[in-house]
C-alpha positions, 0 to 999 in steps of 0.5 A: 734536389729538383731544380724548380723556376718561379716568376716574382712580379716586380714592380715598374718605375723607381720602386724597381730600383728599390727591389733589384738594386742599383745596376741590379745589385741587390740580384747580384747578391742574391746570386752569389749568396744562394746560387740560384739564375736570376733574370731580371724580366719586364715586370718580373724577375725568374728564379732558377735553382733548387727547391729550398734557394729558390724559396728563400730568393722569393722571400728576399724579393718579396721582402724588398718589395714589401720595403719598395712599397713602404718606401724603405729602400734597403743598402747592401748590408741590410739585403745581406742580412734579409738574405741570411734571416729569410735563409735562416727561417727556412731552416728552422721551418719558420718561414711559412706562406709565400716560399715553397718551404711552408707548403711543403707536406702539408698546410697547417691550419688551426685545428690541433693535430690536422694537417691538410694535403694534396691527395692527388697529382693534380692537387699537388699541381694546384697547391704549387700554383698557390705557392708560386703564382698571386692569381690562380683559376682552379677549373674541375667538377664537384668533389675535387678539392677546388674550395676545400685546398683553396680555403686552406692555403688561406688559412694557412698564410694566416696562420704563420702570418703571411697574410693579414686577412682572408675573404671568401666570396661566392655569387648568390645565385640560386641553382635551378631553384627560385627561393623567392624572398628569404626571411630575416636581415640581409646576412641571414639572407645571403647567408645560406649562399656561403654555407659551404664557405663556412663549412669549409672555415668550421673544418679548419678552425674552431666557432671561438676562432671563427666568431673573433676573426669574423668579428674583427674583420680578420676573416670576411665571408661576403657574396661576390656582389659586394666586393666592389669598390673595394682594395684589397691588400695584403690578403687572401681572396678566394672566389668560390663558385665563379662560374656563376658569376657574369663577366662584369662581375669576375672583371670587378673581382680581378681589379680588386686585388692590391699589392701583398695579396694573393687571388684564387678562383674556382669553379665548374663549367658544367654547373653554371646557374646563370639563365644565359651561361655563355654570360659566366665570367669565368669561361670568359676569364680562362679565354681572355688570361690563358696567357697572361704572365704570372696567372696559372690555370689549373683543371681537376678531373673526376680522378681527383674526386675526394668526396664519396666514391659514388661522386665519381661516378655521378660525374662520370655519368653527367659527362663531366669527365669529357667535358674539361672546359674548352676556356681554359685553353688559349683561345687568341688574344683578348677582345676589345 
């Protein structure tokens, strides 16, 4: 079996010790009882070791932390028996979401008898950042699976319980066209923004479906503005489109995430509506967090093009297959 190797935040100060135990006991056990290399970094720990111990150490932790956060510290049989249901869940499939387990094959969202997977290798790379990393920038041209394999690893971790909630923003910015003023309340005019984010839902769940999660607030689709203000926890938050959004707004979007949640953010740099696209936050983004810790940068290309053939060469031919996003690339320390 592959060996593989994931990062898990851990947090700082007392609830630390909750998560890694006293003289990292609680690490010591789940040494000894998966056989994975622990080590105990700042701010995170890293997991060494076949595919299907490494997913089962990350629920463990991840487990402990959601404790640690609840202040429910757990002694060391309660850590064995975590250890033995998560082992357990694997098993028996049940333990979707947040370990590799869940992701493997495909993702399972609530249309009866649809399976959703990667169709590509770049896809595959970006579906195992969504499964290891909490904050992912998915960077590539039209027709790549950017929002579509976003939006269903939301639904995903909904579905088998490991998020509590999915919220979809884009900015509402219009491309090339003034539209002027829109008809109707303010949904019914932001509304026609987020259609491909609807779009996306209508492929994965039914309008009965939709309508309840919506009307319970267990499913938001919202333009990007307004997201400020807000906490977010416990939840999946896609930013869809983000490279039209400015760098305030992208700097917002970021801050917003909360302890249990997972943020993921697509975009094409070579679509930017923006009057001045040296303004898109999310080529600012890419430069400032290309190396930060526990972020993962992923690029499509015209080869990863699932939509129509002619999509393809469309791309080809607007020079989208040349231009990969110099932001995504270190480019130096963040400005002050």
């Amino acid at each position: 079996m592959p060996r593989v190797e994931v990062n898990i935040p851990v947090p700082l100060g007392p609830e630390r010790v909750s998560v890694l135990g006293t003289a990292e006991r609680n690490l010591k056990m789940i040494r000894e009882a998966l056989g994975v290399d622990v080590t105990a970094r700042q701010g995170e720990v890293a997991l060494r070791g076949d595919r299907r111990s490494v997913a089962v150490a990350r629920s463990v932790l991840e487990r402990l932390g959601r404790a640690a956060r609840e202040s429910e510290a757990m002694n060391r049989q309660q850590v064995l028996e975590v250890i033995a249901t998560e082992a357990e869940r694997y098993e028996s499939g049940r333990g979707m979401g947040e370990g590799a387990a869940a992701w493997d094959g495909a993702l399972d969202v609530y249309t009866s008898g649809r399976a959703i997977k990667a169709k590509t290798g770049n896809q595959e790379r970006y579906l195992e950042a969504m499964r290891t990393h909490d904050m992912v920038f998915a960077i590539g041209p039209a027709g790549t699976g950017k929002t579509y394999l976003a939006v269903a690893a939301a639904v995903h971790l909904l579905r088998t319980d490991r998020a509590k909630k999915v919220i979809l923003a884009r900015p509402a910015v219009e491309a090339g066209e003034k539209l002027g003023f829109l008809p109707g309340d303010l949904q019914a005019k932001v509304n026609p923004y987020l259609r491909p984010l609807f779009d996306a839902l209508n492929d994965m769940m039914d309008y009965a479906t939709i309508r309840r999660f919506m009307d319970t607030d267990v499913v938001e689709v919202v333009p990007l503005a307004f997201m400020r203000g807000r906490t977010l926890n416990n939840a999946v938050v896609i930013l869809d489109e983000a490279q039209n959004s400015t760098r305030g707004q992208m700097q917002m979007f970021l801050t917003r995430m909360g302890h249990g949640s997972k943020m993921i953010v697509t975009g094409d740099v070579t679509q930017i509506d923006l009057p001045d696209p040296r303004e898109s936050g999310l080529i600012d983004a890419a430069r400032r967090l290309a190396r930060v810790p526990g972020i993962s940068f992923v690029t499509l290309d015209r080869a990863d093009v699932v939509r129509h053939s002619l999509v393809q060469r469309v791309v080809d031919a607007y020079g989208g297959a040349a231009r990969r996003p110099r932001a995504a690339q270190p480019a130096g320390p963040p400005e002050e």
